[in-house]
C-alpha positions as CSV (number, residue, x, y, z in Angstrom):
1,X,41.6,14.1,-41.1
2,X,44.8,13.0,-42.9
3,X,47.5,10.5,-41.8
4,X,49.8,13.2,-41.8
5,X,47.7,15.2,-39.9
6,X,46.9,12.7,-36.7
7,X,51.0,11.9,-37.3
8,X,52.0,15.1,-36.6
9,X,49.0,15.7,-34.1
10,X,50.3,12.3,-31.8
11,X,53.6,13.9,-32.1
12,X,52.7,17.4,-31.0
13,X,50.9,15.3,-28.0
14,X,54.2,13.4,-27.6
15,X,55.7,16.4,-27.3
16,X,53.3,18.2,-24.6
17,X,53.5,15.8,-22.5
18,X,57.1,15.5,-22.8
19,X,57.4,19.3,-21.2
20,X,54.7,18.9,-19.2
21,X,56.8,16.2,-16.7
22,X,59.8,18.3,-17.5
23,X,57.6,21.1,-15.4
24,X,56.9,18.6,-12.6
25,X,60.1,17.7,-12.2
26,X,61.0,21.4,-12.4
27,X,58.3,22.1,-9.5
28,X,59.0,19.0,-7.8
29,X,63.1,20.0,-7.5
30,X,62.1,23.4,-6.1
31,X,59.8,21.7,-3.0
32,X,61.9,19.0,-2.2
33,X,64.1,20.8,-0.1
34,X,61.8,22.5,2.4
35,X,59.4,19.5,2.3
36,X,62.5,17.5,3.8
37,X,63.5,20.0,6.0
38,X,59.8,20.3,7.5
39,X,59.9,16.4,7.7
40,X,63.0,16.3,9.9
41,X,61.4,19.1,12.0
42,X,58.6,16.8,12.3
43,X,60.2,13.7,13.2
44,X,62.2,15.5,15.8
45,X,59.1,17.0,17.5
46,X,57.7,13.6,17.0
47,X,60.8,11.3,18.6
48,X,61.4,13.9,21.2
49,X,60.2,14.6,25.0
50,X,59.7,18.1,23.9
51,X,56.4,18.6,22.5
52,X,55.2,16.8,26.2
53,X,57.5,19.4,28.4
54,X,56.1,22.3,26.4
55,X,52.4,21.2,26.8
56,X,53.6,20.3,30.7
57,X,55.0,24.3,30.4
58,X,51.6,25.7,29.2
59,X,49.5,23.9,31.6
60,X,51.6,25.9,34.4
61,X,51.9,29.1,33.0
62,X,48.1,29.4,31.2
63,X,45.7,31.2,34.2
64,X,42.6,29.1,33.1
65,X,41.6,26.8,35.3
66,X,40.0,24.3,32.3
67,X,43.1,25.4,29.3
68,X,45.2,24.0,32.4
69,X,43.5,21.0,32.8
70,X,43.4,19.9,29.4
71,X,46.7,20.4,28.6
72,X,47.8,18.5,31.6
73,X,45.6,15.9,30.3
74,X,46.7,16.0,26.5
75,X,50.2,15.7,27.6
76,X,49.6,12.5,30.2
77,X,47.9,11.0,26.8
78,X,51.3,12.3,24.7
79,X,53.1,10.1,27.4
80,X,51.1,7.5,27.0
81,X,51.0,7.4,23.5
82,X,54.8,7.3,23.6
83,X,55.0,4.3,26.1
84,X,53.0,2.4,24.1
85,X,54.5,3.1,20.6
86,X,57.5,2.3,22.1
87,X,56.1,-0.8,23.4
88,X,54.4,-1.8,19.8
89,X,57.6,-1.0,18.6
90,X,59.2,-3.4,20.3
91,X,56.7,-6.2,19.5
């Protein structure tokens, strides 16, 4: 191979890699919006008493005797969970 020829080859690899983060950053642009828009649906789900009321909810309204129990137990652990984040927080 010539010197001309790895030259041109480096700068034809220069080149790929050059559009190839130009797609990234392409794809990247078009995700970012939902991605952050799921995140703050997250985070409020996550800060909020709501995801305990609805598992409260099902426990009442579900006819199975053992689906009741464990979501009355899954959202006593959701409280505690809560308590004590807030009280590692806080440490």
């Amino acid at each position: 191979m010539k010197r001309e020829d790895r030259q041109l080859r480096k700068e034809l690899l220069l080149m790929k890699g050059d559009a190839l983060r130009l797609k990234l950053a392409l794809e990247l642009q078009q995700w970012r919006g939902p991605l952050a828009m799921l995140g703050e649906g997250a985070e409020l789900w996550r800060g909020s008493s709501r995801f305990k009321t609805l598992l409260g909810l099902a426990a009442i309204l579900i006819p199975h005797a053992r689906t009741r129990a464990l979501l009355k137990s899954l959202a006593k652990g959701a409280l505690v969970v809560g308590a004590l984040r807030r009280l590692w927080s806080r440490l």
